[in-house]
N, C-alpha and C positions, 0 to 999 in steps of 0.2 A: 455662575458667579452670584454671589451674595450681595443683597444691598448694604449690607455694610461695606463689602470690598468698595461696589459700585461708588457709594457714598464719600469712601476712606479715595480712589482716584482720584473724584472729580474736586477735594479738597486739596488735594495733592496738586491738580493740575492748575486752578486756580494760584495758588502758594507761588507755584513755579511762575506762570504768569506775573503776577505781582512781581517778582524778584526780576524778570527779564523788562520790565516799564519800568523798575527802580534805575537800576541799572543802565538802560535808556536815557533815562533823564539825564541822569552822570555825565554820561559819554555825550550826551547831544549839545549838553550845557558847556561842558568845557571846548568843544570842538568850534562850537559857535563861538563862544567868545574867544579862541584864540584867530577864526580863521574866519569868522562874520560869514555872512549867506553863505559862502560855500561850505563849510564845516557843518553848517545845519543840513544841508541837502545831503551831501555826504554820508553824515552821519543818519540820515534816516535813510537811502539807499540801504546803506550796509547793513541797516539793522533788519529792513525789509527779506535782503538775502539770507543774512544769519538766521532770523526767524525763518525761512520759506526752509531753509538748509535742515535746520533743527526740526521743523515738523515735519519734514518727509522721513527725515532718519527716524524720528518716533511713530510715524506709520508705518515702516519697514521694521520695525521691532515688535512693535504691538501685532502689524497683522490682523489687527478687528475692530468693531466697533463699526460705526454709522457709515466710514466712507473705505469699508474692508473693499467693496467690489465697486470701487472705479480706480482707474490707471492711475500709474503715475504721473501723466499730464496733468491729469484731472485734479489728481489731491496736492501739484505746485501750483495750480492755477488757483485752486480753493485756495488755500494757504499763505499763496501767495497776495491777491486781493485783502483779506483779511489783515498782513500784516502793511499793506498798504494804506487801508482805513486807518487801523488805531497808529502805524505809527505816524502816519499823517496828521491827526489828530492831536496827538502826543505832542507834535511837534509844533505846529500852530498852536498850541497854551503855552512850549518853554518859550517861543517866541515872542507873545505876549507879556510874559511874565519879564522877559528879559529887556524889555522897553521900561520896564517900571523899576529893576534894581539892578545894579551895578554890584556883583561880587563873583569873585574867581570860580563859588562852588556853588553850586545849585542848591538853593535855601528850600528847607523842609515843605512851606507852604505853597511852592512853584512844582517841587518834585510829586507828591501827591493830588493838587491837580493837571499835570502831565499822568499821574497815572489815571486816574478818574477821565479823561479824555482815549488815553488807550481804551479803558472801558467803553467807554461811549462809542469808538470808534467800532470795535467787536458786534457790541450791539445794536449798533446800525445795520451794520451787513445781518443779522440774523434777524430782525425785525424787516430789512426786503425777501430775507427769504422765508420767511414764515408767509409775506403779505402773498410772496408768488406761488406757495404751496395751498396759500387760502381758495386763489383766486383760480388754477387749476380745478382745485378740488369741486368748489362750485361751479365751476364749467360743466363737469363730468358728472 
């Protein structure tokens, strides 16, 4: 594989990202405001499954990369954690946001930071696991 390909993925994969916390936002915002706390948990359950869902059928596709040789427990339990952080994350800013304005759709400046906490969320779990790869390493 080429770094261009590599490069031309990992933009791709981002891309997709973005459009599944847009999307997120959507569905979490309307769901809360029709159905209040429960509609938010709900909604971040399902999103948590739909993502856990969707990354294992894209590791059964791909078949490579970083987490080619662990199980399939292994890459629901990665995948799954991970869609745990961000869309937990995600969902403590609409919640936030949603104490401060009153409207049916999720306003651009709420939807974007729900996604920038998806982010954050990602990047928490990979900033423990860099810390626990550091801390191995120096062990050994």
């Amino acid at each position: 594989m080429s770094a261009v390909q590599i490069a031309v993925g990992i933009l791709l994969s981002a891309l997709l990202l973005v459009v599944i916390a847009f999307g997120y936002a959507a569905a979490a915002w309307r769901l809360a405001r029709r159905f209040g706390t429960r509609g938010q948990v709900a909604a971040w359950v399902l999103g948590v499954v739909a993502f856990t869902a969707l990354a294992a059928a894209w590791r059964a596709f791909v078949a490579q990369g970083p987490l080619a040789g662990a199980t399939v427990r292994q890459n629901l339990v990665y995948t799954g954690t991970i869609g745990l952080f961000a869309f937990g994350l995600s969902s403590l800013s609409l919640r936030k946001s949603m104490s401060r304005v009153d409207t049916p759709t999720v306003p651009r400046p709420a939807a974007v930071r729900s996604v920038g906490a998806f982010f954050s969320g990602i990047g928490v779990l990979l900033l423990m696991a860099l810390i626990s790869d550091v801390v191995r390493f120096v062990r050994h």
